[in-house]
C-alpha positions in Angstrom: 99.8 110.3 99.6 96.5 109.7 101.5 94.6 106.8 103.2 91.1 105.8 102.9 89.9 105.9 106.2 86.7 105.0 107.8 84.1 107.7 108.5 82.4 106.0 111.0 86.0 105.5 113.5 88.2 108.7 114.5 90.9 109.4 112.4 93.4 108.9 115.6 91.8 105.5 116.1 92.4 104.3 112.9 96.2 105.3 113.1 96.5 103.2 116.2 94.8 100.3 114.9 97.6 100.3 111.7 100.6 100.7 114.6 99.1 98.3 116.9 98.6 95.9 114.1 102.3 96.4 112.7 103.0 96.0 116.8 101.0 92.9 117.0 102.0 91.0 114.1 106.5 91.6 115.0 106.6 94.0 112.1 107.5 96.4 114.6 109.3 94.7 117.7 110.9 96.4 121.0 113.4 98.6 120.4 112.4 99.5 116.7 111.6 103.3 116.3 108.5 104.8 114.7 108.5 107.0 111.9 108.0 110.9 113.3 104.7 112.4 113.6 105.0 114.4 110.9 106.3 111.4 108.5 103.2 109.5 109.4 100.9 112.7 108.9 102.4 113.4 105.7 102.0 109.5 105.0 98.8 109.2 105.6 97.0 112.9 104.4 96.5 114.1 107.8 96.9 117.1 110.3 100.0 116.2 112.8 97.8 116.5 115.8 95.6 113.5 114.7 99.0 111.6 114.9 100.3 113.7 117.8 97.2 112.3 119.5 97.2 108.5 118.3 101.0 108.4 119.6 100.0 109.8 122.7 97.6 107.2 123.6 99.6 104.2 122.4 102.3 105.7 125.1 99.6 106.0 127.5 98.9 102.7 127.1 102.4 101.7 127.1 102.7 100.2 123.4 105.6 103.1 122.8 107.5 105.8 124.8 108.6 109.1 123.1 112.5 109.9 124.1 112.6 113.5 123.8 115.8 113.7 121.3 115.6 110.4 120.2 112.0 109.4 118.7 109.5 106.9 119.5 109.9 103.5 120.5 108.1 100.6 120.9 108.4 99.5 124.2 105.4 96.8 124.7 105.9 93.7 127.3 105.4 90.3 126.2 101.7 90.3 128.8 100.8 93.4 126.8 100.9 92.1 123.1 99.3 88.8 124.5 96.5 90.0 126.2 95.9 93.0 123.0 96.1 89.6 120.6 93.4 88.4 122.7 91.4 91.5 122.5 91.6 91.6 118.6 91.0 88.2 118.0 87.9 88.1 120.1 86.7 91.4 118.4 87.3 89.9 114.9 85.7 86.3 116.1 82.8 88.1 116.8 82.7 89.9 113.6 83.0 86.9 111.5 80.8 84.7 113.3 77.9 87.6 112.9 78.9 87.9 109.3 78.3 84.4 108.6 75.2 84.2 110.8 74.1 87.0 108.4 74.9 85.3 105.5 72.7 82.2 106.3 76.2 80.0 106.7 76.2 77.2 109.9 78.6 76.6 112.4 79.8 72.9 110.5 79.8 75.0 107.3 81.5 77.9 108.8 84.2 75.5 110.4 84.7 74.2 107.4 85.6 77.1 105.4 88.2 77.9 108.1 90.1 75.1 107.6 89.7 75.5 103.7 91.0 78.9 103.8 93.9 77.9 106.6 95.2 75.3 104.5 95.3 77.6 100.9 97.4 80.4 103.5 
């Protein structure tokens, strides 16, 4: 199976925007083991090393930690996903609030739709 991926982000970037996402949200939680590299590259319709290198920076950045028999983990602190929630939400904020700048759409109006859409979730 393959992914449609963006052409404008790194392939590797993309991958660890999906982990860090499933990371984020508690679908994956401390302790829970990643698929292997080569599951996700066969997953997702790409070469291993595009994982190899997306795994390697979220260890780097202390999101997981390969053990060398065992697999990947997730290992990420509480302060960690906190302050990466932060980060995304701030990114996405601004996203949105140029998108509706863009689209002619006020602050009141804008508000508004939020807490339409909040309350049909």
């Amino acid at each position: 199976m393959s992914y449609a991926f963006s052409t404008d982000v790194p392939i590797y970037l993309q991958i660890m925007d999906i982990f860090q996402g499933d990371i984020l949200s508690g679908r994956l939680a401390r302790g829970d083991q990643l698929p292997s590299v080569r599951e996700v590259a066969m997953e997702y319709g790409v070469n291993p090393n595009t994982v190899q290198k997306a795994f390697y920076e979220m260890d780097r950045m202390e999101l997981t930690k390969s053990e060398r028999t065992s697999g990947r983990f997730v290992i990420a602190s509480d302060e960690l996903i906190k302050s990466l929630r932060a980060e995304k939400s701030k990114e996405a904020l601004q996203e949105f609030v140029q998108k509706m700048k863009s689209l002619g759409i006020g602050r009141d109006d804008t508000l508004e739709l939020i807490e339409k859409g909040w309350m049909e979730e």
